[in-house]
SETIMI-341890 format. One line per field, with one value per residue: x, y, z of N, C-alpha, C in turn. Coordinates in Angstrom, 3 decimals, m for minus. Each point is the difference from the previous one (the first is absolute). Layout:
BEGIN
nX	(X  ...) .
nY	(Y  ...) .
nZ	(Z  ...) .
caX	(X  ...) .
caY	(Y  ...) .
caZ	(Z  ...) .
cX	(X  ...) .
cY	(Y  ...) .
cZ	(Z  ...) .
// end
This chain:
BEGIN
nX	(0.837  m0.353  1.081  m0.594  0.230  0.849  0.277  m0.264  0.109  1.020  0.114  m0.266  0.952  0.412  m0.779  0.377  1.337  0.271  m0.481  0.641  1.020  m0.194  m0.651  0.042  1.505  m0.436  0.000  1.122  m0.655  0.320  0.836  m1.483  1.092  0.012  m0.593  m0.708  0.174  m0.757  m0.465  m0.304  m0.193  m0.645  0.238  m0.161  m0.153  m1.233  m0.783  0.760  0.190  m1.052  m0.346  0.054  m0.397  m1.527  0.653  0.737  m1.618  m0.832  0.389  1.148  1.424  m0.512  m0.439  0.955  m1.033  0.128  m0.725  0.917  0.827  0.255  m1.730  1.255  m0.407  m0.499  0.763  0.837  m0.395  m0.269  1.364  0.437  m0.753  0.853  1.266  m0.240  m0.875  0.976  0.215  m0.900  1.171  m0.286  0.219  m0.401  m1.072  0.523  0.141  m1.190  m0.813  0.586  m0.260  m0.959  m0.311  0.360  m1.029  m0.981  0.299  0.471  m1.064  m1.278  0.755) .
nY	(m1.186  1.244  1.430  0.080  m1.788  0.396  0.912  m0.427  m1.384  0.741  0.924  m0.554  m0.812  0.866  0.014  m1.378  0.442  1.068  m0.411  m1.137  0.129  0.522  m0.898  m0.173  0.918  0.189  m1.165  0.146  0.993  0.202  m1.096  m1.077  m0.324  m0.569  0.458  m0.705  0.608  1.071  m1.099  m0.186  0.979  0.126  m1.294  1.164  1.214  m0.464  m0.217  1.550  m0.094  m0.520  1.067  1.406  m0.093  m0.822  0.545  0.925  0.139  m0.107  1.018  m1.155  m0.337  m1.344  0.795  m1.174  m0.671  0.889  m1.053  m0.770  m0.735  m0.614  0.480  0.761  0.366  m1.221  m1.113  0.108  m0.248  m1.301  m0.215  0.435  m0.812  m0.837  0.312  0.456  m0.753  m0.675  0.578  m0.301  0.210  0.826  1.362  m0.232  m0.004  1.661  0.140  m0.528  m0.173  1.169  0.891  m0.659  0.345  0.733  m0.356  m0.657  1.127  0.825  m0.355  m0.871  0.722) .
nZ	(0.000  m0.655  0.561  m0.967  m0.830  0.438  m0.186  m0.797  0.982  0.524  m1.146  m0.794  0.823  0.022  m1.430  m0.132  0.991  m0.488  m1.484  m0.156  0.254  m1.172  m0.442  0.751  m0.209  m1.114  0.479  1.062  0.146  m0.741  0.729  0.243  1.081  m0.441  0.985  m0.954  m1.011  0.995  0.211  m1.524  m0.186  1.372  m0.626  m1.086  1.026  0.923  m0.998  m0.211  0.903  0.055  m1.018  0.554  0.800  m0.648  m1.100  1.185  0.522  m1.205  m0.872  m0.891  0.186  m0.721  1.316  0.820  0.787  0.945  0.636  m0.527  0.516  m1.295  0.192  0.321  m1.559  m0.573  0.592  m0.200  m1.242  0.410  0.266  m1.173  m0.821  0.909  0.250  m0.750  0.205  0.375  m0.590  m1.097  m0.004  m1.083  0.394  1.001  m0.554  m0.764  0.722  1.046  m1.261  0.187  1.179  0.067  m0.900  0.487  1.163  m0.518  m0.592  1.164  0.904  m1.023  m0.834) .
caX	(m0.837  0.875  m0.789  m1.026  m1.047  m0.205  m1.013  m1.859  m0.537  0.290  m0.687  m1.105  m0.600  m0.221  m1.031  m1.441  m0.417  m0.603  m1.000  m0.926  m0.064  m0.487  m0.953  m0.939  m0.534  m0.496  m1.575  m0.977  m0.848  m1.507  0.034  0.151  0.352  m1.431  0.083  0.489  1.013  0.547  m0.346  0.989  1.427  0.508  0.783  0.849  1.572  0.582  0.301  1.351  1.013  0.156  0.477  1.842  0.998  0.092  0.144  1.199  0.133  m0.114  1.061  1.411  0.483  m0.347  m1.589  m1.260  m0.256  0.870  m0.405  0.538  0.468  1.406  0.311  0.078  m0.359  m1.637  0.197  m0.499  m1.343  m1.029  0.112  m0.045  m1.673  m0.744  0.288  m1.507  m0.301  0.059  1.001  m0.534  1.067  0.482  1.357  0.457  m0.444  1.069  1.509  0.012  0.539  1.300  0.948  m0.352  0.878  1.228  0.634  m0.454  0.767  1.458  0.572  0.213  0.789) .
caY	(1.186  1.087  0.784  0.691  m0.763  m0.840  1.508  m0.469  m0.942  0.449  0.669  m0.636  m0.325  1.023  0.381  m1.232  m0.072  1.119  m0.043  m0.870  0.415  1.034  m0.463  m0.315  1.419  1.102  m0.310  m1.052  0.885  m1.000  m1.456  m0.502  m1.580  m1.041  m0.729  m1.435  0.135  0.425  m0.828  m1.009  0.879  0.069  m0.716  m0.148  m0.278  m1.359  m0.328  m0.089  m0.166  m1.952  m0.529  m0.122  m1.011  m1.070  m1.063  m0.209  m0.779  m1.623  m0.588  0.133  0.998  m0.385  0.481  m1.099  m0.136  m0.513  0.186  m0.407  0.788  0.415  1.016  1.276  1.079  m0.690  0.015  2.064  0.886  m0.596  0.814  1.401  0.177  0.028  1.120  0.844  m0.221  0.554  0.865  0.916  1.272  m0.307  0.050  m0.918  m1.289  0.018  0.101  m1.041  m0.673  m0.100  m1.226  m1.125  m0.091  0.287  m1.422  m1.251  m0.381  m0.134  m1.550  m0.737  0.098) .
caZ	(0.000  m0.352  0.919  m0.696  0.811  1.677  0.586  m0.954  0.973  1.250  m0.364  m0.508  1.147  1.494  0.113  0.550  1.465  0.458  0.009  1.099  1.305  0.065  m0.793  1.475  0.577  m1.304  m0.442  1.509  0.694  m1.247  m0.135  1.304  0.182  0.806  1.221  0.147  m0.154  1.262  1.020  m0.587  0.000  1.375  0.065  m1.060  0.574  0.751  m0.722  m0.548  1.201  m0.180  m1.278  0.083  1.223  m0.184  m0.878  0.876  0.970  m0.190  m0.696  0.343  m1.007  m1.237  m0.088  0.428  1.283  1.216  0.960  1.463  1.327  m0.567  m0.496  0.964  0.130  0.581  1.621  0.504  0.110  0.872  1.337  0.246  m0.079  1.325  0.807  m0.242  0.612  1.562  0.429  m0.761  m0.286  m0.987  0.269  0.777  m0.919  m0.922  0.446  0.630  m0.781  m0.605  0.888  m0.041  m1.533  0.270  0.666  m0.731  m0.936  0.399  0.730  m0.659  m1.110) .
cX	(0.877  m0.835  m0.636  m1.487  m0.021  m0.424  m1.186  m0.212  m0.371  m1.259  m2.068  m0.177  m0.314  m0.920  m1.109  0.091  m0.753  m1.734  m0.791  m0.066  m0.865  m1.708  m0.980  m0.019  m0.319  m1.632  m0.575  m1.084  m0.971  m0.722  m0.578  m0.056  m1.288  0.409  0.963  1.887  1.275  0.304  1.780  1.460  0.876  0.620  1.397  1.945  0.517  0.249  0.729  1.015  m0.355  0.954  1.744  0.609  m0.384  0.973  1.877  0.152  m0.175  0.941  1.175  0.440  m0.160  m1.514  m0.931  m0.703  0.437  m0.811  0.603  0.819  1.355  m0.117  m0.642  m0.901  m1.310  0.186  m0.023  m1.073  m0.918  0.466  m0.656  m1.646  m0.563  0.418  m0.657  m1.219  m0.349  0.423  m0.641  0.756  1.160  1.641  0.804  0.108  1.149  1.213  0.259  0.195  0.866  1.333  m0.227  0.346  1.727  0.836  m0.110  1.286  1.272  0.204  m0.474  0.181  1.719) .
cY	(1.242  0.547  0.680  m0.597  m0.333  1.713  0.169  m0.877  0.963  1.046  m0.652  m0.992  1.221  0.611  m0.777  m0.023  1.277  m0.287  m0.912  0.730  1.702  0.211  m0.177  1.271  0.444  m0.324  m1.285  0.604  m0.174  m0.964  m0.194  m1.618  m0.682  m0.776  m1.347  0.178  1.025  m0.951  m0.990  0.664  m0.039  m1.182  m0.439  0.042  m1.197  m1.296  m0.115  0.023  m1.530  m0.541  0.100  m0.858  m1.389  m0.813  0.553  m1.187  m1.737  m0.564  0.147  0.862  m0.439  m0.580  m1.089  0.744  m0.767  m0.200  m0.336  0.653  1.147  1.556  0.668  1.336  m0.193  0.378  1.643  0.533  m0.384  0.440  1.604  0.363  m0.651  1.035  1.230  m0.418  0.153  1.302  1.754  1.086  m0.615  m0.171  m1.125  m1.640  m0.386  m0.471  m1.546  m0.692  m0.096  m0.946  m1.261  m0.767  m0.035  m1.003  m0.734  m0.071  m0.075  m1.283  m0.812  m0.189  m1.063) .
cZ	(0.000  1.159  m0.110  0.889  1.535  0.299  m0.776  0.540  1.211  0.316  0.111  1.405  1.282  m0.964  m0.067  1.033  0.724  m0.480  0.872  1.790  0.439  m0.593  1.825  0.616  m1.100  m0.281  0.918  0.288  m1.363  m0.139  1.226  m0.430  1.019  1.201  0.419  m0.807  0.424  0.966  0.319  m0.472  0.891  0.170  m1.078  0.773  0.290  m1.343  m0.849  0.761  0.121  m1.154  m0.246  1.409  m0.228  m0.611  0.371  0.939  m0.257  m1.216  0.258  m1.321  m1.344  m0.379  0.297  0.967  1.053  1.096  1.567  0.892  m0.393  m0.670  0.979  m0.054  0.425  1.426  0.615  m0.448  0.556  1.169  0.365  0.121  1.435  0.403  m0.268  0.105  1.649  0.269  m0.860  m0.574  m1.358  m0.007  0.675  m0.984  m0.883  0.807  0.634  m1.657  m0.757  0.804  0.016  m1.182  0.338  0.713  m0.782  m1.170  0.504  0.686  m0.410  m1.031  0.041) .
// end
């Protein structure tokens, strides 16, 4: 690609991104969304936050599934999802699983 073309990509994407992202404040207030699909929105984060840590936590590095004991990152995040749990504080959640990760991989490694 000449540099001509990678600033006509560059270009032409920050303006599909500006339009999309700017298209809900220019004409949200026109539009009404229906209840039920207000309803169901409210779960779109958690859903994409399922979608990026699942497939860290159950696959290996040549993309099987891992369920057993050998994979660590499983083991901490289950850890880390009781410990929130009990404990209700995100912060804390992050860190307890990180360490926990941290042992698991330093002493039985």
């Amino acid at each position: 690609m000449s540099d001509l073309d990678i600033w006509i990509t560059i270009v032409a994407l920050a303006f599909a991104t500006a339009a999309t992202r700017s298209s809900f404040w220019l004409i949200g207030h026109h539009i009404t969304i229906p209840k039920r699909v207000q309803e169901m929105l409210r779960f779109a984060p958690a859903c994409a936050l399922a979608a990026i840590i699942a497939p860290d936590l159950l696959l290996d590095n040549v993309g099987q599934v891992q369920l057993g004991l050998g994979n660590f990152k499983l083991i901490a995040g289950l850890a880390a999802t009781g410990y929130y749990l009990l404990r209700r504080n995100m912060l804390e959640t992050i860190i307890f699983g990180m360490l926990f990760f941290t042992v698991l991989r330093i002493c039985l490694q």
